[in-house]
C-alpha positions as a printed Julia matrix, in Angstrom:
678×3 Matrix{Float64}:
  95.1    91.59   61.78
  92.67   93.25   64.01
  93.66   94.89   67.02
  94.11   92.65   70.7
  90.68   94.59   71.94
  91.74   92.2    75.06
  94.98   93.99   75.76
  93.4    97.38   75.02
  90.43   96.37   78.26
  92.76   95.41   80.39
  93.31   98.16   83.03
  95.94   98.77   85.58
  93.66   97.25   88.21
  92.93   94.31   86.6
  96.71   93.84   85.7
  97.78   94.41   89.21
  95.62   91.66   90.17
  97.35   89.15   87.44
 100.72   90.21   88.57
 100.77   92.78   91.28
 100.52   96.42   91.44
 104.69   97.14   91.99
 105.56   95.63   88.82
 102.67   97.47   87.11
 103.91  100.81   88.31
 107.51   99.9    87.52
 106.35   99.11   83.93
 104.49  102.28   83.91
 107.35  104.52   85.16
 109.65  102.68   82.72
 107.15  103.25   79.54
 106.94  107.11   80.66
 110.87  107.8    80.9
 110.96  106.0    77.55
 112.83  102.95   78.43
 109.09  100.99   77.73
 109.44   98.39   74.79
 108.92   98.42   71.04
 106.41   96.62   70.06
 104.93   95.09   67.23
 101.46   92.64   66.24
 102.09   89.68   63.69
  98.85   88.35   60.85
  98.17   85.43   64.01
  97.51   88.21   66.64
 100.82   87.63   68.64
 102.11   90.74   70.47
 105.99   90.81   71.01
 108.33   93.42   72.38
 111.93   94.07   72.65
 113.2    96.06   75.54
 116.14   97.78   75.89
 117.55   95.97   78.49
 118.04   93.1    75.99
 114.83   90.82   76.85
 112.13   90.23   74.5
 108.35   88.97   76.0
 105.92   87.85   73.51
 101.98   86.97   74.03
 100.0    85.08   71.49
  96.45   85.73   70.91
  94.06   83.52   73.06
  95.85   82.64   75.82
  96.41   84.18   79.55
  98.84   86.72   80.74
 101.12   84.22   82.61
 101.31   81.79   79.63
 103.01   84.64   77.52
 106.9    83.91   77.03
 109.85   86.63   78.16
 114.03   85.79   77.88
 114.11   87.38   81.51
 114.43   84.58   84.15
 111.64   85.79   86.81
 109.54   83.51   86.68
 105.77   83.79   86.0
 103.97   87.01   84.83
 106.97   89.24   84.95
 107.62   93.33   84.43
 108.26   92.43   80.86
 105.14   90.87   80.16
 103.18   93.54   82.12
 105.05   96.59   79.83
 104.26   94.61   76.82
 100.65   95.27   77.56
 101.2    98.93   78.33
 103.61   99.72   75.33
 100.82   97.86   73.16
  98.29  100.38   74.85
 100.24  103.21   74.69
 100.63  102.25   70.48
  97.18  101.6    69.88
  96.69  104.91   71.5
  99.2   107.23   69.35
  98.08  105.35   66.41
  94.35  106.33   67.09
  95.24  110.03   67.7
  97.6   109.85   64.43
  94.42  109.32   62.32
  92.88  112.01   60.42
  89.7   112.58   61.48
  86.95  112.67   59.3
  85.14  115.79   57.35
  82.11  116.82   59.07
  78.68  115.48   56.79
  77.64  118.24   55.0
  74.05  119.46   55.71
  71.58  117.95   53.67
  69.45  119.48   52.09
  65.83  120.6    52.36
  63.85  117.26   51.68
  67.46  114.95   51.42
  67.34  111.6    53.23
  68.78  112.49   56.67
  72.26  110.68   56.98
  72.44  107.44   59.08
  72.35  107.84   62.74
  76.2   106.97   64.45
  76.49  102.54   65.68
  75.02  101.77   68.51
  77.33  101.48   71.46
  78.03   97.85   72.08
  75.46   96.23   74.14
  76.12   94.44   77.67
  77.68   91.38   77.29
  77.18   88.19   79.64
  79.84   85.08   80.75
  76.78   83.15   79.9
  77.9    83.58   76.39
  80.6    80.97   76.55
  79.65   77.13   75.82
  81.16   74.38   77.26
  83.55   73.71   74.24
  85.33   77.3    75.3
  85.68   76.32   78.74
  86.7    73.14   77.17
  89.46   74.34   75.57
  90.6    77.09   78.31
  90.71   75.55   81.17
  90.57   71.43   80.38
  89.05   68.37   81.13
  90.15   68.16   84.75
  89.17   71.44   85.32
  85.17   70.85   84.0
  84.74   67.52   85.34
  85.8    69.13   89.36
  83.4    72.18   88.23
  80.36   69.47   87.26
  80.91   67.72   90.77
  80.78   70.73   92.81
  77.33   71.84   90.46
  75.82   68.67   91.06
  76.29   69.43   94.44
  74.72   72.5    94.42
  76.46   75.67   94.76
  75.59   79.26   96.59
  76.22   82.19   93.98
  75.32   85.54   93.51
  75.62   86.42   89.97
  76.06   90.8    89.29
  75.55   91.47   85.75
  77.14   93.78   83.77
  75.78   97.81   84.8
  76.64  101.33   85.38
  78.05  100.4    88.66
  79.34   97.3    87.38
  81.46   97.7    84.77
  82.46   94.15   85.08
  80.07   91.09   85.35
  80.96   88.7    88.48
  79.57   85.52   90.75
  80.28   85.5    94.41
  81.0    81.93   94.88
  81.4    80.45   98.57
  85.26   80.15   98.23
  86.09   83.28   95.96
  84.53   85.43   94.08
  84.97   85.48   90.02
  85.78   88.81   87.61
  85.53   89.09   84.07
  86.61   92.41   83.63
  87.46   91.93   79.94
  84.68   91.69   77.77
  84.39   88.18   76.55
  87.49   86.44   77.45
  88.25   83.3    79.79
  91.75   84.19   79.56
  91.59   87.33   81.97
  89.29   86.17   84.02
  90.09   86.65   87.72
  88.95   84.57   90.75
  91.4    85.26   93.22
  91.84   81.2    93.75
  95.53   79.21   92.79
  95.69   78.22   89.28
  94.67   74.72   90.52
  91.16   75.38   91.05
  91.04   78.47   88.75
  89.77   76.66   86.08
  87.04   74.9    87.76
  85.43   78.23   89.69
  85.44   79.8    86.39
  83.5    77.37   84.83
  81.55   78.17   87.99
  80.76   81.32   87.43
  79.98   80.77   83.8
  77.48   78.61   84.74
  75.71   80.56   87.34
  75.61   82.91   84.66
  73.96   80.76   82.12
  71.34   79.36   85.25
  70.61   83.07   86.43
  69.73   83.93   82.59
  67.68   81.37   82.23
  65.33   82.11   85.23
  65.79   85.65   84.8
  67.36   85.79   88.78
  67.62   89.58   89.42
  71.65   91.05   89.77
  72.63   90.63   93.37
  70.65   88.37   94.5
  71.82   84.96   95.95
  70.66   81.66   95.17
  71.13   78.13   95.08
  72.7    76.74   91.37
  73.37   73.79   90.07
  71.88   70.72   92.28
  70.6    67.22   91.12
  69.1    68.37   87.58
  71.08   68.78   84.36
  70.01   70.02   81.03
  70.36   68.06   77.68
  73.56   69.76   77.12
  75.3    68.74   80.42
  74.57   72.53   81.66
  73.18   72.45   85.49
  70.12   74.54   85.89
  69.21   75.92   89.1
  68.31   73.69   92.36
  64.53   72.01   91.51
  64.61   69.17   94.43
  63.76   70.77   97.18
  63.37   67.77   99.12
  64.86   67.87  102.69
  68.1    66.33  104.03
  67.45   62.19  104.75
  67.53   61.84  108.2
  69.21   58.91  107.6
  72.58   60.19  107.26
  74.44   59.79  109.67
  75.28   63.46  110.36
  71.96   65.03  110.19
  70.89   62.08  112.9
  73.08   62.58  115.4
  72.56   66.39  115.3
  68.68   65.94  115.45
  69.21   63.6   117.92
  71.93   65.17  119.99
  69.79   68.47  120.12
  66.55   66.5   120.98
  68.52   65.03  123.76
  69.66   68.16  124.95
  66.41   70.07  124.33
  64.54   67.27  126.84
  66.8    67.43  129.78
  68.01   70.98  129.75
  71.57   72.27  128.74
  72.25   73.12  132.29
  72.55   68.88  132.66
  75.41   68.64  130.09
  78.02   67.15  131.44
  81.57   65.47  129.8
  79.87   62.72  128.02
  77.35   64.93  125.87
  80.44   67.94  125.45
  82.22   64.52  123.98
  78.97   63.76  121.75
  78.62   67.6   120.57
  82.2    67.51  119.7
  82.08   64.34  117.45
  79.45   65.43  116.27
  80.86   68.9   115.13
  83.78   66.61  113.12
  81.34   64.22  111.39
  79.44   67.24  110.45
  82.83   68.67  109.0
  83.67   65.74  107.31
  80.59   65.61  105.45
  81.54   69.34  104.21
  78.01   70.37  106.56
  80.19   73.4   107.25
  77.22   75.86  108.58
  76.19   73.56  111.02
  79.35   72.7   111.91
  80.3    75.78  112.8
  77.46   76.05  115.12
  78.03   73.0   116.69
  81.34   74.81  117.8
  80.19   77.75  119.13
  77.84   75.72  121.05
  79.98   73.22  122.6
  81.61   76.73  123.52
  78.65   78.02  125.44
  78.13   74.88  126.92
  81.38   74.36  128.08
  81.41   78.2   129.64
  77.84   77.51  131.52
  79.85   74.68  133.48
  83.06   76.84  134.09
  80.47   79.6   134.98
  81.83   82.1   132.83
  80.52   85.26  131.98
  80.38   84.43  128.53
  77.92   81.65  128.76
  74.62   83.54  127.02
  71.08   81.34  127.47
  69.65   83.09  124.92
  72.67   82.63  122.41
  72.49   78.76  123.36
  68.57   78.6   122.42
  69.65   80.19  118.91
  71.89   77.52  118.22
  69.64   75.28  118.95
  66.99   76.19  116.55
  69.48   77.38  113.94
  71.07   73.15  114.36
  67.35   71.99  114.04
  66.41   74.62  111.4
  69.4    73.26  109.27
  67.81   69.38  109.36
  64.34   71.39  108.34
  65.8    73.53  105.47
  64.29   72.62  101.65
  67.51   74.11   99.85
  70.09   71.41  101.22
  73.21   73.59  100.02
  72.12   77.39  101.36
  71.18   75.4   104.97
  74.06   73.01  105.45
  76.98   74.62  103.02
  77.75   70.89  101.67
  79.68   70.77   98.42
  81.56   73.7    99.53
  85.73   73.76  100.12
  86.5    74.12  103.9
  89.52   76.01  102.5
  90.56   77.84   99.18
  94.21   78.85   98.81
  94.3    82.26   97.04
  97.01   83.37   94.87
  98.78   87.04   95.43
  96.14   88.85   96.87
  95.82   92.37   98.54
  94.3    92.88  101.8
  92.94   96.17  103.21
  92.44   96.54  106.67
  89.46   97.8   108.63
  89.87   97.69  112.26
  90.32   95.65  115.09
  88.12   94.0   117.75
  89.4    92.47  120.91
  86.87   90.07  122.97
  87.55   87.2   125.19
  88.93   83.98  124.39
  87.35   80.11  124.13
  89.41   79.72  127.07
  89.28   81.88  130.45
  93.16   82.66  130.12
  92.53   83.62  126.72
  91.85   87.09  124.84
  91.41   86.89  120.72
  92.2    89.77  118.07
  89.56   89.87  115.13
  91.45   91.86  111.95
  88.77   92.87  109.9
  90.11   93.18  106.31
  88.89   94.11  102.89
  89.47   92.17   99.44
  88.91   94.57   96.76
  88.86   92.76   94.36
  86.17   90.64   95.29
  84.42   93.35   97.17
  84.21   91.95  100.38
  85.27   91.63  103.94
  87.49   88.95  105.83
  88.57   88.06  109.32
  91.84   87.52  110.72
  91.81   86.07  113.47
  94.59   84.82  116.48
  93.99   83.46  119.78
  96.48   85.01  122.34
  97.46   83.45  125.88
  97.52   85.95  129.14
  99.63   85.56  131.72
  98.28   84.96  134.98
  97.71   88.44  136.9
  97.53   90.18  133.22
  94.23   91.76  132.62
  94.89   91.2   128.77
  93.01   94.15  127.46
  93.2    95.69  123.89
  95.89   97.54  124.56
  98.17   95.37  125.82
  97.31   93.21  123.12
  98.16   96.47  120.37
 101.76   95.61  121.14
 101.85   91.5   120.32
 103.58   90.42  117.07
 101.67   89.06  114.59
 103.49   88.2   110.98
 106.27   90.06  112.22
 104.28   93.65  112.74
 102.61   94.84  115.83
  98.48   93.94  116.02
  98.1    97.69  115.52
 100.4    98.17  112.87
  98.48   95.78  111.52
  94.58   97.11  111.96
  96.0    99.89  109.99
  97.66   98.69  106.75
  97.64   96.84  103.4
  98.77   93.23  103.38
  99.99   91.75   99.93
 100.25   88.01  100.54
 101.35   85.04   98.49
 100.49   83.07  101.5
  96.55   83.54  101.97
  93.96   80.64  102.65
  89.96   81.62  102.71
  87.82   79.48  104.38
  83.96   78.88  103.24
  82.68   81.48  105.93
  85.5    84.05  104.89
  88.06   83.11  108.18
  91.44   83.94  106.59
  94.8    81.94  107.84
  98.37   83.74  106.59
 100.74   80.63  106.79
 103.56   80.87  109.34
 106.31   79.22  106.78
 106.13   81.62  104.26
 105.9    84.96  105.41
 108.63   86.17  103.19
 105.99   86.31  100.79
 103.79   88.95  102.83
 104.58   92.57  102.5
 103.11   95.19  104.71
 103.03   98.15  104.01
 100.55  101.72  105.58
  97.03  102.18  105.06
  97.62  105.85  103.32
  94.09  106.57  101.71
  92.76  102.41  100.44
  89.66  103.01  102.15
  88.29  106.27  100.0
  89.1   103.55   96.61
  87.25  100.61   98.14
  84.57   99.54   96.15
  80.7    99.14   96.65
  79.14   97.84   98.68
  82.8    97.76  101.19
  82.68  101.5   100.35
  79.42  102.87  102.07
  77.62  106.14  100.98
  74.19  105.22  101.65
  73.81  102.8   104.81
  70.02  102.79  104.08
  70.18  101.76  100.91
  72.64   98.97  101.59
  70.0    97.33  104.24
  67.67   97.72  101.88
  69.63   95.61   99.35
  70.46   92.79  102.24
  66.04   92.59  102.19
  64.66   89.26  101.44
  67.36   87.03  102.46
  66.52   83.64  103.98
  66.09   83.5   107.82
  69.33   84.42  110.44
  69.05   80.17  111.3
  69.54   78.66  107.65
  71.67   81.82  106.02
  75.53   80.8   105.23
  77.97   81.72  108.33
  79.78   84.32  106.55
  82.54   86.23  108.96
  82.58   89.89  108.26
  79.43   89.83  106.29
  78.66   93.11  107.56
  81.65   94.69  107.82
  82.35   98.23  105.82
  83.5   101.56  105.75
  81.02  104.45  105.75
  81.78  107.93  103.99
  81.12  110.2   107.2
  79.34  113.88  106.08
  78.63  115.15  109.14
  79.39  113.83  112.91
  76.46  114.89  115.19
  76.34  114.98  119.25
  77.58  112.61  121.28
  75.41  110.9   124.35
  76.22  108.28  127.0
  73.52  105.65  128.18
  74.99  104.78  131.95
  72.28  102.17  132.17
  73.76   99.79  128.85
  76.91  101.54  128.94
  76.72  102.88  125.69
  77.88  105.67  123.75
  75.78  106.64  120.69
  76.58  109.36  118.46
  74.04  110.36  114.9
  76.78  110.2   111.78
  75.37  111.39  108.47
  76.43  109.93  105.96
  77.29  111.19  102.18
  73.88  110.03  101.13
  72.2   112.35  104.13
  71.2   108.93  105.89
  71.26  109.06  109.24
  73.4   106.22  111.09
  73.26  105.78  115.01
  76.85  104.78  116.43
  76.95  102.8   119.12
  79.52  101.36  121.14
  79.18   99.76  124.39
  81.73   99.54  127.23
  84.13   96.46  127.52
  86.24   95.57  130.47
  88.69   94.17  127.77
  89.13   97.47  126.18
  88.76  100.08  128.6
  90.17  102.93  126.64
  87.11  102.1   123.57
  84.7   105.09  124.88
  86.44  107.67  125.67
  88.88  107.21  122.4
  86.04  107.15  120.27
  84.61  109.86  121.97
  87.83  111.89  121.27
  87.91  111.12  117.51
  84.38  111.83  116.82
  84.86  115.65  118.89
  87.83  116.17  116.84
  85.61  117.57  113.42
  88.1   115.84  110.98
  86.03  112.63  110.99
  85.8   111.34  107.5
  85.37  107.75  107.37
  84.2   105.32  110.53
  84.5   101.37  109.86
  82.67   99.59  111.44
  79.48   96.17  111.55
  76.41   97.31  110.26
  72.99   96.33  111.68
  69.09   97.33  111.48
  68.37   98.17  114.84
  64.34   99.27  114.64
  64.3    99.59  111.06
  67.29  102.42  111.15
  71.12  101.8   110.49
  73.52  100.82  113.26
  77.37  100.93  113.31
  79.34   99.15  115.91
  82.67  100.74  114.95
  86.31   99.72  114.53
  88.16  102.06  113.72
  87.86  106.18  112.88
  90.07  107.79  110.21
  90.84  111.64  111.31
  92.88  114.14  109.46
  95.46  113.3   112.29
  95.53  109.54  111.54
  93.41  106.52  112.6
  92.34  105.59  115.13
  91.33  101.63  117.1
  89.24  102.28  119.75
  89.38   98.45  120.93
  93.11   99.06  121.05
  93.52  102.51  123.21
  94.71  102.61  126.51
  92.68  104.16  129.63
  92.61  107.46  130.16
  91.01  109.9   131.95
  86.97  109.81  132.03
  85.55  111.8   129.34
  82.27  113.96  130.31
  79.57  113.01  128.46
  75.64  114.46  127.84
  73.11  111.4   129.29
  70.78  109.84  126.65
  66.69  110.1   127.06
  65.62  106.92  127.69
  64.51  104.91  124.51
  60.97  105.22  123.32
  58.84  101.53  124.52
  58.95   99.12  121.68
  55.88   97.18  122.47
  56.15   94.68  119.62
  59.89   94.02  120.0
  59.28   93.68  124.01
  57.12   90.97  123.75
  58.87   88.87  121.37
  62.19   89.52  123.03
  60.35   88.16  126.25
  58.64   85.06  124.76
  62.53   84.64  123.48
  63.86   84.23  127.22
  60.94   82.12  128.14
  62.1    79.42  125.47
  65.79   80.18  126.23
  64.9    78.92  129.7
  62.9    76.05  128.87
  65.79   75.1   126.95
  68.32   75.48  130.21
  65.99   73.68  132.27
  64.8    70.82  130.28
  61.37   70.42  128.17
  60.36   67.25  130.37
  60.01   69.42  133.47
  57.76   72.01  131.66
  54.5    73.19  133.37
  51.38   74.88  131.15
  51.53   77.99  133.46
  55.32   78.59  132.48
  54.24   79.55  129.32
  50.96   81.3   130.03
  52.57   84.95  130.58
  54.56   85.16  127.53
  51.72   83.87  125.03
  49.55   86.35  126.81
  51.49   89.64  126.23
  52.0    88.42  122.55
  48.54   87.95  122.01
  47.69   91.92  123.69
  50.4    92.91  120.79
  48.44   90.97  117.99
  51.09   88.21  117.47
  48.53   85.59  117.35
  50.09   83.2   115.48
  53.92   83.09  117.68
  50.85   83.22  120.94
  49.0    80.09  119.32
  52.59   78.2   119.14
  53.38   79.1   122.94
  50.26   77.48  123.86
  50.53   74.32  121.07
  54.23   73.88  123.26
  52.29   74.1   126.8
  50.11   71.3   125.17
  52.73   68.95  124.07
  56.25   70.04  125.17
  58.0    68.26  122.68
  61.61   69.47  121.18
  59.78   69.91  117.7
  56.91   72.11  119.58
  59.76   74.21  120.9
  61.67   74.58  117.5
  58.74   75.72  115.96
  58.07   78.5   118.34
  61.67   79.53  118.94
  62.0    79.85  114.82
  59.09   81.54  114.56
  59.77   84.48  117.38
  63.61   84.59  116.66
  62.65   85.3   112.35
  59.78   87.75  113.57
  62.37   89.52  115.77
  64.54   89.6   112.89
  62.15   90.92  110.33
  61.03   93.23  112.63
  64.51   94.77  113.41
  64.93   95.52  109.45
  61.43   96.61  109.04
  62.09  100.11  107.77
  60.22  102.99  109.68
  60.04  106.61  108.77
């Protein structure tokens, strides 16, 4: 019998996430003293292994880790099982050492046929290999036929192939994302998701695979699968009906309707019955798993509902983006990028390990309210998460960050917290990467300090090259139809060098050059916060200190250069929140120049807060001369076209006329924030 080649790929990484990583250092600990197993591989491939303690674990060829057998009564994949693998490693090892090595080929000579070259190494391998009767036979009936509903549905993947930075191939799926770090097996796959549904996003990602092969999609890039077309075979192939959502459905018609409404008479007219409308509308939307517009449906009943509390929060020109992004939705040809149907409001993941990034404290939904935002890392699915918790102040409490530091949250303080690793039984994801820990089992959630995780995060989490990583995000569909992923640009950057610091009194803002490992320069900036008056001058203090050597933090193009709002700052003397430090004394700071004139991005911005207040003040009360001074300075830019659509909206101001010209300037702005410059 040949060797278990699956055993020997399996590394401690990849058993950590079938089991988790204590009992793979207890197995390793135990194999090194030399109370590991004895172990031994039968003609059908079956590995067992008898330990001293008395139990004996055995794992037959072709099936998963957890479905291997051990005397011990732990239930599920238990230390046994893990140090049969690395006693079977360990043997494979000393038995390849133990080998006599062959004579060196003797020169040939003058005029001899040179001898044959050495194999090949083995070439890339792809989960598109696998036909349906594999996946048939791994995972099950049940398992296919919930995988070939979702696919018909149309799913949002990014497939990675197998490269030098990739060791293993993977899909990013909306609800997890799926591993196969051992070369052609289903049985060590890893998706992160409870065994009920592991089946089914495997069969996923196998698919994707298959569809991205097919049409040659290049590695990293994300894309619509699956959809209304099937081959022969029963295999989806990639979304070919690009046909728009029906405005028939009931959903999609009271949102175009709803917005119209509001778009006509002005948002600063809402009033209880159309907050009532907006909110049933935001649960039909839900129920129809439309969770991207849903979502924005929310955050604009929010806004809407601060503008008539006359908070501080209300933002016009946040209230005309959701507009356009609710409209752009209805408009969008690829149904499941634009409206996230199809997709599972909320996955339950099995043990999984969470590394945190930082806090951010902001205000509330509510004026007595303040919410905590934990940023935290998934490893091993390479990307970010949010926690997040609503907290109530007292009355005469400012609520600032760090008053909030001290609250209890899963039985550790919020800061405690913003600087650990969480290992959780107990972990739901949503489909724009919200995270929930349940309350009832918190047992299961360990806790435990950050010590070094963020120098082993992986790409793209792990940042040495911020230009090249904005460069990557290029291409994507517009800000108004992209998913609503949480924490999508969340990551930690490899700091090289920390450069001067300088305060901007007029925006409040301190900005400071980081290089990073790459030599790219990144601009920090952070901006003053009544919420978290100690943010400036803490940051200030950790950046002065010379031990900076990694800054989390969200990263933006800001003028075609990196930009990192940051969260937290890891010094040799620890790290540090700056949304969580207390006030202290004012630090003194050098004042910035003021910023070079951005001609192009000053007239869009403009022509942005002319339609923002349109849309406050109602389309039906629109005069041609309203719109005369913003179409004019575009024009003296050269923006002809986004000038032509102000004056088509002076001509007929109609809630379609405005969409137009609001999607237009708000994807210009965009594309011209990423535009790279020299």
């Amino acid at each position: 019998m040949n060797a278990r080649a699956d055993l020997l790929a399996l590394d401690a990484d990849t058993l950590a996430a079938l089991a988790n990583r204590g009992l793979v250092k207890r197995a390793a600990r135990e194999l090194d003293s030399g109370a590991g197993a004895s172990v031994s591989l039968d003609a059908s491939g079956e590995v067992t292994a008898a330990f001293p303690d008395g139990s004996r674990a055995a794992l037959p060829a072709g099936v998963p880790l957890e479905a291997g057998t051990c005397s011990c009564p732990a239930p599920g994949v238990c230390r046994h099982l893990v140090g049969l693998v690395l006693a079977y490693q360990a043997q494979s090892q000393a038995q390849t050492k133990a080998q006599p090595r062959p004579h060196s080929a003797p020169t040939p000579e003058p005029g001899a046929e040179a001898p044959a070259p050495p194999p090949e190494p083995e070439l890339r391998w792809s989960p598109a290999e696998f036909d349906d009767a594999a996946l048939l036979t791994a995972f099950g009936r049940p398992a296919l036929a919930a995988a070939r509903r979702a696919w018909e549905r149309g799913v949002r993947v990014t497939v990675q192939r197998m490269d030098a930075a990739h060791p293993a191939p993977s899909v990013e799926l909306p609800s997890c994302t799926v591993r196969f770090p051992v070369p052609r097996s289903l049985n060590f796959a890893l998706s992160g998701a409870t065994a009920a549904r592991h089946g089914e996003l495997v069969t996923l990602a196998v698919w994707a695979f298959r569809a991205a092969d097919e049409d040659g999609t290049p590695s990293g890039s994300a894309r619509t699968a699956g959809g209304p077309q099937r081959t022969d075979t029963g295999t989806a192939t990639t979304t070919t009906d690009r046909a728009r959502p029906t405005p028939e459905t009931a959903p999609a018609a009271a949102v175009a309707a709803l917005t119209e409404e509001l778009l006509r008479t002005g948002t600063a007219r809402t009033g209880p019955v159309l907050l009532a409308q907006l909110a049933r509308v935001e649960a039909e939307l839900a129920a129809a798993s439309a969770h991207w517009p849903a979502a924005a449906a929310a955050e604009l009943r929010v806004q809407l509902a601060a503008y008539a509390d006359r908070d501080t929060r209300h933002d016009p020109d946040r209230v005309a983006e959701l507009l356009v992004e609710l409209r752009a939705r209805l408009r969008a040809a690829d149904r499941a990028l634009a409206l996230g149907t199809g997709e599972s409001a909320v996955t339950q993941l099995r043990r999984t390990r969470l590394v945190a990034l930082g806090c951010r404290v902001s205000a509330g939904r509510a004026g007595a309210e303040r919410c905590t935002e934990l940023y935290l890392a998934q490893p091993d699915a390479g990307i970010a998460l949010v926690l997040r918790k609503q907290w109530a102040v007292p009355a005469g409490r400012a609520g600032t960050g760090a008053e909030l530091a001290g609250r209890r949250l899963l039985g550790h303080s919020v800061r405690a917290l913003a600087g650990s690793n969480l290992v959780s039984e107990s972990v739901s994801r949503s489909a724009g990467r919200a995270v929930t820990v349940e309350r009832g089992r918190i047992a299961s959630t360990s806790v435990t300090p950050l010590g070094d995780a963020w120098a082993s995060l992986p790409a793209p989490l792990l940042l040495s090259d911020a230009a090249a990583r904005l460069r990557a995000l290029g291409g994507r569909p517009p800000r108004p139809v992209r998913p609503r992923i949480e924490a999508e640009n969340a990551h930690v950057l490899v700091v090289a060098e920390v450069g001067p610091l300088g305060y901007d009194p007029a925006r409040q803002r301190l900005e400071a050059v980081l290089r990073d490992a790459a030599g790219t320069e990144v601009r920090l900036c952070a901006e003053h916060d009544v919420l978290c008056p100690g943010r400036i001058d803490a940051l200030a203090a950790a950046l002065e200190s010379g031990t900076v050597s990694h800054v989390s933090g969200l990263l933006r193009p800001e003028a075609g250069r990196p930009v990192l709002d940051p969260l937290a700052v890891r010094t040799a003397a620890g790290l540090v929140h700056p949304d969580l430090a207390a006030e202290t004394d004012p630090h003194p700071f050098a004042a910035l120049p003021p910023a070079a004139a951005d001609p192009l991005a000053t007239a869009l911005t403009a022509a942005r807060t002319t339609l923002a207040e349109l849309a406050r003040t109602g389309l039906d009360t629109v005069l041609p001369h309203q719109l005369a001074p913003a179409a004019a300075q575009l024009r003296r830019t050269g923006l002809r076209t986004a000038a032509a659509l102000l004056d088509a909206l002076a001509a007929d101001p109609s809630p379609d006329r405005w969409t137009d010209a609001a999607l237009h300037l708000l994807t210009a702005l965009d594309l011209h924030q990423e535009e790279t410059r020299p």
